[in-house]
C-alpha positions in Angstrom: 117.5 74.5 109.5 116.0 77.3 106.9 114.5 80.3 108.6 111.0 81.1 107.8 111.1 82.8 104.5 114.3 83.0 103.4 114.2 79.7 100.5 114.4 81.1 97.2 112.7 79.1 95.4 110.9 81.2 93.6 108.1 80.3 90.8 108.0 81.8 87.2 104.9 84.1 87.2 104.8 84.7 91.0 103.4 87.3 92.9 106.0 87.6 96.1 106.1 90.1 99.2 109.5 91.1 99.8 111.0 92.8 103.5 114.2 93.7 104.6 115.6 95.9 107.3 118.2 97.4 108.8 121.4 95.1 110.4 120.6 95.6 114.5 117.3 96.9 113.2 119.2 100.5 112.1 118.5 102.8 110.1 119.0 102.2 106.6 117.6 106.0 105.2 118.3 108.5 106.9 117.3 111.8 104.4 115.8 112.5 101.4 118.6 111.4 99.2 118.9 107.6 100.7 115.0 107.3 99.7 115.7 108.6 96.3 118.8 106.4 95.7 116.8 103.5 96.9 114.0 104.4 94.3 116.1 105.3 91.5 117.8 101.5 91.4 114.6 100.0 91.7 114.4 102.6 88.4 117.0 102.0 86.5 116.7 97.9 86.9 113.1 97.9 86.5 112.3 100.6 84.0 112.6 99.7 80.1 116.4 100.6 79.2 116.6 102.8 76.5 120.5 104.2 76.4 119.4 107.9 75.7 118.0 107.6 79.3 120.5 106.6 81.4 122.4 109.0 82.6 126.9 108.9 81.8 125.9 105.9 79.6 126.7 107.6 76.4 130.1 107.7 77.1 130.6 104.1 77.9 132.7 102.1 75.7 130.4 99.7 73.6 130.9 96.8 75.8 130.0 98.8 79.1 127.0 99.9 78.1 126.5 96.2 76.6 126.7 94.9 80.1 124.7 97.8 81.4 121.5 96.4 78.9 122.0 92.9 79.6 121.3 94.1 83.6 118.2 95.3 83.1 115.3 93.3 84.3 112.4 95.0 82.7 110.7 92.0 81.0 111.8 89.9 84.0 110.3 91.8 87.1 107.3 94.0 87.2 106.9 95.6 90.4 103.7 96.3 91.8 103.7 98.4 95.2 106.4 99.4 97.3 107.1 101.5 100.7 110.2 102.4 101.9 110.7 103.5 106.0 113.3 104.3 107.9 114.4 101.5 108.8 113.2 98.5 106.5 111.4 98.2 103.0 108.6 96.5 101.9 108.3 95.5 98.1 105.3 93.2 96.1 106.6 92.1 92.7 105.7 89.2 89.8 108.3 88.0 88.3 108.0 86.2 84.9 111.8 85.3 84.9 112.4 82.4 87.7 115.3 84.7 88.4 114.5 87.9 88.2 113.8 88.5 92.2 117.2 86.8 92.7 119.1 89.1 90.2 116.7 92.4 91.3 117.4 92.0 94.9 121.2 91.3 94.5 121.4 94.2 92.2 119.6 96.9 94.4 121.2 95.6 97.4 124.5 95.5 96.5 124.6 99.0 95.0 122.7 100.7 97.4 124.8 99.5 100.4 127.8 100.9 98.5 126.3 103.9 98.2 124.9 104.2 101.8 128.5 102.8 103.3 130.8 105.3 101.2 128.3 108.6 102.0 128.3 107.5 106.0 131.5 106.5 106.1 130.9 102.5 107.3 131.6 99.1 106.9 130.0 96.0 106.8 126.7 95.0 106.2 123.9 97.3 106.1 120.7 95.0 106.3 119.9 92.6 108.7 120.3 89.3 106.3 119.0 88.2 103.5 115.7 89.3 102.9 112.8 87.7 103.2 109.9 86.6 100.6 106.5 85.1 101.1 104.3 83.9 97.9 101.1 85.7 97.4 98.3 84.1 95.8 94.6 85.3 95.0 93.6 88.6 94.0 92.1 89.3 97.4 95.6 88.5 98.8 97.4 90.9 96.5 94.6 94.0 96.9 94.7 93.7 101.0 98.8 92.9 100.7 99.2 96.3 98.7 97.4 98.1 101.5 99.2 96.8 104.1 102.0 98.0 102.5 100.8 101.8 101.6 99.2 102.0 105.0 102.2 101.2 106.9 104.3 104.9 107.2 101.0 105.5 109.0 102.2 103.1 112.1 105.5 105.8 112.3 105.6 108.6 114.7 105.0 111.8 113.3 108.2 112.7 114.7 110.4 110.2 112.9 109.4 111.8 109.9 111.7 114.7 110.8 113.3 116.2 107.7 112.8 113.1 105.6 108.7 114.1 105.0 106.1 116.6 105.0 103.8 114.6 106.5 101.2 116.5 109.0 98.5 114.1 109.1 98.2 110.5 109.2 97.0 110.1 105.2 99.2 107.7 103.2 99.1 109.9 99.7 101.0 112.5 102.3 103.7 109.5 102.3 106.4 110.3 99.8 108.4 107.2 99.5 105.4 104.7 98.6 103.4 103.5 95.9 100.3 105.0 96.7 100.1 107.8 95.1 100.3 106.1 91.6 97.3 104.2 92.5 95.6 107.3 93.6 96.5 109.9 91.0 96.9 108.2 87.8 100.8 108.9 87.6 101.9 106.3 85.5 105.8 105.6 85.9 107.5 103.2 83.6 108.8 100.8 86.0 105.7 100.8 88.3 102.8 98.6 87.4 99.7 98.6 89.4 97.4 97.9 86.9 97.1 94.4 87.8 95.9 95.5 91.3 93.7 98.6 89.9 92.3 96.0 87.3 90.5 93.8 90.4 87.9 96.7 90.6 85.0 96.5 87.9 83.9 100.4 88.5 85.0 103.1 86.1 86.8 105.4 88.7 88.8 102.7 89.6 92.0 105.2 91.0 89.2 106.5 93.4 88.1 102.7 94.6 91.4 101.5 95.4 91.6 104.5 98.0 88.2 104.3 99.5 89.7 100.5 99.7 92.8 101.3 101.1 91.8 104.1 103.9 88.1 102.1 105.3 89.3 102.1 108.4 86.9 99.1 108.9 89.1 96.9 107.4 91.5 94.3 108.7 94.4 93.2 106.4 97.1 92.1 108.8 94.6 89.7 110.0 93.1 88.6 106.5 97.0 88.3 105.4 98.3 86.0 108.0 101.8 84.7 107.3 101.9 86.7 104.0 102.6 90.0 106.2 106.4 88.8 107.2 107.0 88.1 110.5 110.0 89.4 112.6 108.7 92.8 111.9 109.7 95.3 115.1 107.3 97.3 116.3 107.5 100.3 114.0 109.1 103.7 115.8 
């Protein structure tokens, strides 16, 4: 029998909340570099590929850097928000490629457990399974969805932080390795898009509504989300 989220079926023009963690619930970043890595794949697959860019690929032979384009997912994926923790991810994407989550996940997966296995010097697996995905429908959905995810490094001990952050409060633009601050600041990056969330709000300053949105402690999204917040989530250290 499937488990609960793990059927990729996914549908052209979806909106889907993607999770993963660590194998025995480990650690999958462990300092500043590991977070970068993670961010710079979700870069380089995501971003629009323009050769001059990407770094070593000049001296590829033509059919490297042929292969290299024809990996890029940039008019199959758009990512929306993400938040990365010590140990586990959370990403919301549309995809207007039935394949693109497939390919993206793959892709980032597969390189970055390379990458974390030949630094720490370890085999095996390095998250828990395959990940997970739940559809999200509705704008309401995708607005609260977005700050669940950019309000959950706040659920983290300040202590876990260690050398990874310089977080001294619990505000979620401190947070380094999220989203948020793109919907806050007006930092556009080329393979974020959260337009489509920032577009729900009809006001002018609508940078400064998403974060009144985001941090009214009044609101409830875990409950309003239901099984769109993926279950099998530890409690967070």
């Amino acid at each position: 029998m499937a488990r609960r989220h793990t059927v990729k079926s996914f549908l052209q023009d979806g909106n889907y909340h993607i999770y993963n963690r660590g194998v025995d619930n480990r650690d999958i970043f462990l300092e500043p570099q590991d977070y970068h890595t993670f961010i710079q794949l979700l870069a380089f697959y995501l971003g629009p590929y323009a050769l001059e860019n990407r770094p070593g690929f000049k001296g590829d032979k033509p059919s490297i850097a042929k292969h290299k384009q024809a990996m890029n997912l940039h008019q199959q994926v758009q990512l929306l928000a993400y938040c990365l923790l010590p140990n586990h991810f959370h990403l919301l994407v549309k995809q207007t490629d039935p394949h693109g989550i497939t390919q993206l996940m793959r892709r980032v997966g597969v390189n970055y457990s390379m990458y974390f296995n030949s630094k720490y010097h370890r085999r095996g697996s390095l998250f828990e399974s395959i990940y997970k995905a739940t559809i999200v429908e509705g704008r309401e959905m995708i607005l609260h969805l977005t700050r669940y995810i950019h309000l959950n490094p706040l659920s983290l001990k300040v202590s876990r932080f260690g050398p990874v952050s310089t977080v001294t409060t619990a505000r979620p633009d401190e947070y380094e390795y999220s989203s948020y601050r793109q919907y806050v600041q007006d930092k556009k990056l080329p393979w974020l898009d959260p337009q489509l969330v920032l577009d729900i709000f009809t006001t002018a300053a609508t940078h400064r509504s998403y974060q009144l949105f985001v941090e009214d402690h009044w609101l409830n999204s875990q409950s309003i989300l239901g099984t769109r917040v993926l279950e099998e989530e530890p409690e967070k250290r």
